[in-house]
C-alpha positions as CSV (number, residue, x, y, z in Angstrom):
1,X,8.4,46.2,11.7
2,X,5.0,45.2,12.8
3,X,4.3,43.4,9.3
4,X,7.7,41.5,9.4
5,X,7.2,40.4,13.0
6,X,3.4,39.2,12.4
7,X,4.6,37.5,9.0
8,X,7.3,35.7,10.6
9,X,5.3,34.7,14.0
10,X,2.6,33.6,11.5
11,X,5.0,30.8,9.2
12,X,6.5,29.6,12.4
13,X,3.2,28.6,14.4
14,X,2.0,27.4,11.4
15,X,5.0,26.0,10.0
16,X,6.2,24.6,13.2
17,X,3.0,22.9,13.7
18,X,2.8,20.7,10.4
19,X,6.4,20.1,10.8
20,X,5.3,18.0,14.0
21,X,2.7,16.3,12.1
22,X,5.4,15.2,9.6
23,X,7.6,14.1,12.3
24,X,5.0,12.5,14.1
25,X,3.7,10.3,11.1
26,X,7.5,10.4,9.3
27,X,9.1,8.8,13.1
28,X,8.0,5.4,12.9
29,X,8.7,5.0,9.4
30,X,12.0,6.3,10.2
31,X,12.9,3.5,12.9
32,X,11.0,0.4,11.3
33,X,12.8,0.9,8.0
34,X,16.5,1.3,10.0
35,X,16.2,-1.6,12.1
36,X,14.1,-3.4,9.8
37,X,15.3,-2.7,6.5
38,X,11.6,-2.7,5.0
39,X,10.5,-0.8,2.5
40,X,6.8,-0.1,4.2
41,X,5.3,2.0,1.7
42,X,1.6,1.0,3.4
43,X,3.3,3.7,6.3
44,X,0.6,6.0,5.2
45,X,-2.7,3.6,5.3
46,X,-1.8,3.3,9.1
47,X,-2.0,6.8,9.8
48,X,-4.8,6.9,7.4
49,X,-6.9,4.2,9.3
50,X,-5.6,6.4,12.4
51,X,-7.2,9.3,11.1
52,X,-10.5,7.7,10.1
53,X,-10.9,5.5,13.8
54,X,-10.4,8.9,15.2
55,X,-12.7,10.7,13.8
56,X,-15.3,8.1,14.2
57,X,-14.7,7.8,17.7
58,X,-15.2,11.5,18.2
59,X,-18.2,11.9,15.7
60,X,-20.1,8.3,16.0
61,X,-19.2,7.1,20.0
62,X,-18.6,10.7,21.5
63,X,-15.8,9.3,22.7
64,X,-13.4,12.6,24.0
65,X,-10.8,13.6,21.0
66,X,-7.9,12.9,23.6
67,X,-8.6,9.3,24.1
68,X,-10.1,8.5,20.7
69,X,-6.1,9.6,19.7
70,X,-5.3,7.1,22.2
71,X,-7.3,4.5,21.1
72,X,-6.7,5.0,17.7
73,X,-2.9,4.5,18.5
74,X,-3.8,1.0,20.5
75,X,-6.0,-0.5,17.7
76,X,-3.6,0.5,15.0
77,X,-0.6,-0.5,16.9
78,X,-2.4,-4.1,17.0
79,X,-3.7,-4.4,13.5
80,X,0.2,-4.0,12.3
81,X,0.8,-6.6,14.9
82,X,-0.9,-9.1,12.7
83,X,0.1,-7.6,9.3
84,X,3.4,-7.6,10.4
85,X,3.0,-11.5,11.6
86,X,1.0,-12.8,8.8
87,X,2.8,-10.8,5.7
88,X,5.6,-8.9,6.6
89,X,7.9,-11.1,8.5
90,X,7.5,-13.1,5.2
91,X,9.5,-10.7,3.1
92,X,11.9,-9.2,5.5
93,X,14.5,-11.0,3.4
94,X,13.5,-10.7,-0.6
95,X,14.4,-8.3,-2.5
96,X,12.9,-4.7,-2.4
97,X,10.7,-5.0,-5.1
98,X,8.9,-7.5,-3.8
99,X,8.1,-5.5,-0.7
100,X,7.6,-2.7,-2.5
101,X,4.7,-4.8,-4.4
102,X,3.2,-6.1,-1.0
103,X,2.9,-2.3,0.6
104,X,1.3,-0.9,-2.3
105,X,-1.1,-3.5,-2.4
106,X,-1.5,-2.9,1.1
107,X,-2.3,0.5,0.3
108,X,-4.9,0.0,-2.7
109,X,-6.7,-2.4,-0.7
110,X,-7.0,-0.1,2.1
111,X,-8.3,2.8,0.2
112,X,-10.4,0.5,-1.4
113,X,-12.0,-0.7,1.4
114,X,-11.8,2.8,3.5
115,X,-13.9,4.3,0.3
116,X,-16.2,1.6,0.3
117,X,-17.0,2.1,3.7
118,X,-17.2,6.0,4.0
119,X,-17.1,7.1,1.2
120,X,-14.4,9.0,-1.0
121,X,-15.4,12.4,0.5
122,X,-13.2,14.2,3.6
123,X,-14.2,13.2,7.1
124,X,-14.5,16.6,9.4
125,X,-14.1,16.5,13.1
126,X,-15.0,18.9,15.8
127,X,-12.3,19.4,18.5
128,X,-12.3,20.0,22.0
129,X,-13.4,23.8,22.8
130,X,-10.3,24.1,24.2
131,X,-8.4,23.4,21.0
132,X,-10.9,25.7,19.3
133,X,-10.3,29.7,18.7
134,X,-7.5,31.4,19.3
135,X,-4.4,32.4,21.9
136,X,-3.1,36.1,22.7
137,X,0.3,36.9,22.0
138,X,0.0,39.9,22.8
139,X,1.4,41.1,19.1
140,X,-0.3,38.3,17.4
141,X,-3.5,35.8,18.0
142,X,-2.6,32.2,16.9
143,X,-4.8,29.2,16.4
144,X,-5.2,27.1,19.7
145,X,-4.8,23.7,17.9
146,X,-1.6,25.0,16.3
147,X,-0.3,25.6,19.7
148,X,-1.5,22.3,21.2
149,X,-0.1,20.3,17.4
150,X,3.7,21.7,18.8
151,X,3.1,20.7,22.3
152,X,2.0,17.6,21.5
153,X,5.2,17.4,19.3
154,X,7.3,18.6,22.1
155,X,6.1,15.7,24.1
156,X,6.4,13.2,21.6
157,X,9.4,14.1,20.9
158,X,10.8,14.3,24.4
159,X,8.9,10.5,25.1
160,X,10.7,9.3,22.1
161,X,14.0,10.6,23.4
162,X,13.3,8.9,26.8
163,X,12.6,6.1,25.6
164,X,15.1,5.6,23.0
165,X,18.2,6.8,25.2
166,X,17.1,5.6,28.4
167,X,15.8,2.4,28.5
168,X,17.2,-1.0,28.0
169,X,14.3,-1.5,25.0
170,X,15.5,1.5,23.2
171,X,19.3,0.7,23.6
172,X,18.2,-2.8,21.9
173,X,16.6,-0.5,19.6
174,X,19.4,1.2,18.8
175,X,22.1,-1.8,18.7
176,X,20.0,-3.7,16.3
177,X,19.6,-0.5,14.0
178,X,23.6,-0.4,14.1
179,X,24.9,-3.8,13.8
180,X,21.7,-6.6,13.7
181,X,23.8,-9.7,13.8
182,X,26.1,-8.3,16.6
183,X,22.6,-7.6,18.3
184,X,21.5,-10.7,17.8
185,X,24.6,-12.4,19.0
186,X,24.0,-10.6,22.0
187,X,21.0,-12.5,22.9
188,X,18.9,-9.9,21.7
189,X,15.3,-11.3,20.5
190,X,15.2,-8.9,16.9
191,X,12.2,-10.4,15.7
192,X,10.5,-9.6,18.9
193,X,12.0,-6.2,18.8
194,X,10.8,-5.7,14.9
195,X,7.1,-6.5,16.2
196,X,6.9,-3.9,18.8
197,X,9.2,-1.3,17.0
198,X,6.7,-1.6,13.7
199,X,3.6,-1.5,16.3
200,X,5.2,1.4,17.4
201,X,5.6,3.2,14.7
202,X,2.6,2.3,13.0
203,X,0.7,3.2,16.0
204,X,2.9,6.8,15.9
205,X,1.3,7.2,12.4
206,X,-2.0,6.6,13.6
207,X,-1.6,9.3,15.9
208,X,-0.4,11.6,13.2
209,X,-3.6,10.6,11.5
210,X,-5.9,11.9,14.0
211,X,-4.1,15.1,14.5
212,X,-4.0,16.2,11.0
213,X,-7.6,15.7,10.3
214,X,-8.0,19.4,11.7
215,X,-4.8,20.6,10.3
216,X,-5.4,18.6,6.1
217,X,-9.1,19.9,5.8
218,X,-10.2,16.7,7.0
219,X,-9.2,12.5,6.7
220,X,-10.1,11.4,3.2
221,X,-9.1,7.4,1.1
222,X,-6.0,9.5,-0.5
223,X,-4.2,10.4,2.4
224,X,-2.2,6.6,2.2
225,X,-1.2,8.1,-1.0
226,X,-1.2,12.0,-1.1
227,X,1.6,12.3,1.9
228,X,3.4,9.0,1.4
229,X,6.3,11.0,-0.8
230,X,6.7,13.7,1.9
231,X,6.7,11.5,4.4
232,X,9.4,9.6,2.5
233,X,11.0,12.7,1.9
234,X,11.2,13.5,5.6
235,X,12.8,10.0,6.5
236,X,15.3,10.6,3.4
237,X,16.6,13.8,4.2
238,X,16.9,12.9,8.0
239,X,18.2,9.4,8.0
240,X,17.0,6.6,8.8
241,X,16.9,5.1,11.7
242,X,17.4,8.6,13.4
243,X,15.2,10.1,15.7
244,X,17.0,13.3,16.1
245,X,17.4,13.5,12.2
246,X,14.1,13.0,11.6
247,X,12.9,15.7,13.6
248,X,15.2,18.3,12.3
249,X,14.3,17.2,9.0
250,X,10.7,17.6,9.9
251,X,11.2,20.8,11.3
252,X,13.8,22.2,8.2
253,X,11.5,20.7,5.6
254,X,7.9,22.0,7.3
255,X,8.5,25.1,7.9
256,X,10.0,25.7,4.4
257,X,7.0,24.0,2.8
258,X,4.8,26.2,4.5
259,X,6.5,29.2,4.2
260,X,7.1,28.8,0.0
261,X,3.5,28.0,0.0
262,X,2.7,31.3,1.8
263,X,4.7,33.5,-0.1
264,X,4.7,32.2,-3.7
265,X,0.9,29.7,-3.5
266,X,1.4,29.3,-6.8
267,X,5.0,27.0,-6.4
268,X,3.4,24.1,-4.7
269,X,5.6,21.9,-3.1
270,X,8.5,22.8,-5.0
271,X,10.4,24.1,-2.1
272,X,10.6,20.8,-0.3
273,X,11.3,18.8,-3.1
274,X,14.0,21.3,-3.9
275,X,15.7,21.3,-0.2
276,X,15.3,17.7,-0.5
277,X,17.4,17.8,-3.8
278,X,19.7,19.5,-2.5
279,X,20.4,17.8,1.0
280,X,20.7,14.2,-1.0
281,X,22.8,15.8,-3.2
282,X,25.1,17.2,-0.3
283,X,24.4,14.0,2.3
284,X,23.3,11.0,0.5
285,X,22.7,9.3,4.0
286,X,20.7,12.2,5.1
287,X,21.6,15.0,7.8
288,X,21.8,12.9,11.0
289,X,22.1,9.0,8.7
290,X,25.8,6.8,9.3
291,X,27.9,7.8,6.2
């Protein structure tokens, strides 16, 4: 009984915890592509150059790993700002190949230019002591920063929520993701609203970044590439456009991940690519996505 309870406690924390690092870098992606209708494959650079203004930050400035999240999140946020002016608002109506082309160039030019830089090798950080060793379950001692990755989920998650449901900018949000032309109609300014919903999400990512530096073994060029797929997978699986979805995808497709990994490390990731088969297959729109 003992074994079954530590085993389980074990891929929960630990599952629980990367599945709010997907969501947290899968969200944004999520909303930009349902309301924008972009295919942003470059969704991973951002919460690449996240990860690696982070952990400069923290290493370089000193600068407290707290607010080098937050000001990762605000130069990101404002770099897509002018990508999204400059290139993107360019393509928002050609056909999906040619964005397709555009974000992947994105991408190679930022690993490029991230490897130039710093390097090819993984970037290490040292957290907070408070984020280092471990908490007392009583039955069980779990990793500190695993704890603090699902409270900082929960929070996200519950801000998102807020914000989405709540205010008049997330009900513009969510008319535009529903109907754009009726939304427009309405008086409601969507190219202003595609700005600050692809700042947000690309500042989201950046976030995401940061936080998984501790939890990936470190921020390396690859990351743009190595997670863009599960990312995707995430956003697939829980609609797009849907908050809620994407979190219970997150959740659903994290905790399985980790959990095949744990008991059969020789599968890979063939456990979320098989629940993703499998959900398409049954939902084609995703769990939460309109039919």
């Amino acid at each position: 009984m003992a074994f079954v309870l530590d085993t389980a406690t074990t891929i929960l924390v630990f599952g629980i915890a990367y599945a709010m690092l997907l969501f947290i870098i899968s969200v944004g992606l999520s909303i930009t592509m349902g309301l924008m209708g972009f295919i942003n494959l470059a969704h991973g650079a951002f919460a690449m150059a996240g990860g690696y203004v982070t952990q400069r930050l923290v290493v370089s400035l000193g600068v407290p790993f707290i607010a080098a999240l937050a000001i990762a999140f605000v130069v990101v946020a404002a770099v897509s700002v002018v990508l999204e002016r400059s290139l993107y608002r360019w393509l928002y109506k050609r056909p999906e190949l040619d964005q397709v082309l555009l974000t992947i160039g994105i991408v190679f030019a930022s690993i490029a230019i991230v490897s130039f830089i710093w390097g090819p090798d993984p970037l290490l950080i040292a957290v907070p002591e408070f984020l280092q060793g471990g908490i007392d379950l009583g039955f069980k001692r779990i990793p500190a920063y695993s704890a603090f990755m699902i409270v900082a989920g929960v929070v996200i998650v519950v801000l998102l929520f807020y914000g989405l449901e709540r205010t008049s900018t997330g009900a513009r949000i969510r008319a535009a993701v529903d109907n754009q032309r009726m939304a427009e109609s309405c008086g409601i300014n969507t190219g202003r609203l595609f700005t600050l919903t692809f700042a947000l999400g690309s500042g989201m990512a950046a976030i995401g970044g940061g936080l998984g530096i501790q939890i990936l073994g470190g921020i390396k060029p690859v990351f743009a590439f190595e997670y863009l797929v599960v990312v995707l997978i995430v956003v697939a699986v829980g609609g797009l456009g849907n908050v809620r979805g994407t979190f219970v995808a997150a959740l659903l497709l994290g905790i399985i991940d980790f959990a095949g990994k744990y008991f059969l490390p020789e599968g890979g990731s063939f456990f979320i690519y098989a629940v993703a088969i499998v959900v398409l297959l049954w939902r084609p729109q995703g769990l939460m996505g309109r039919a």
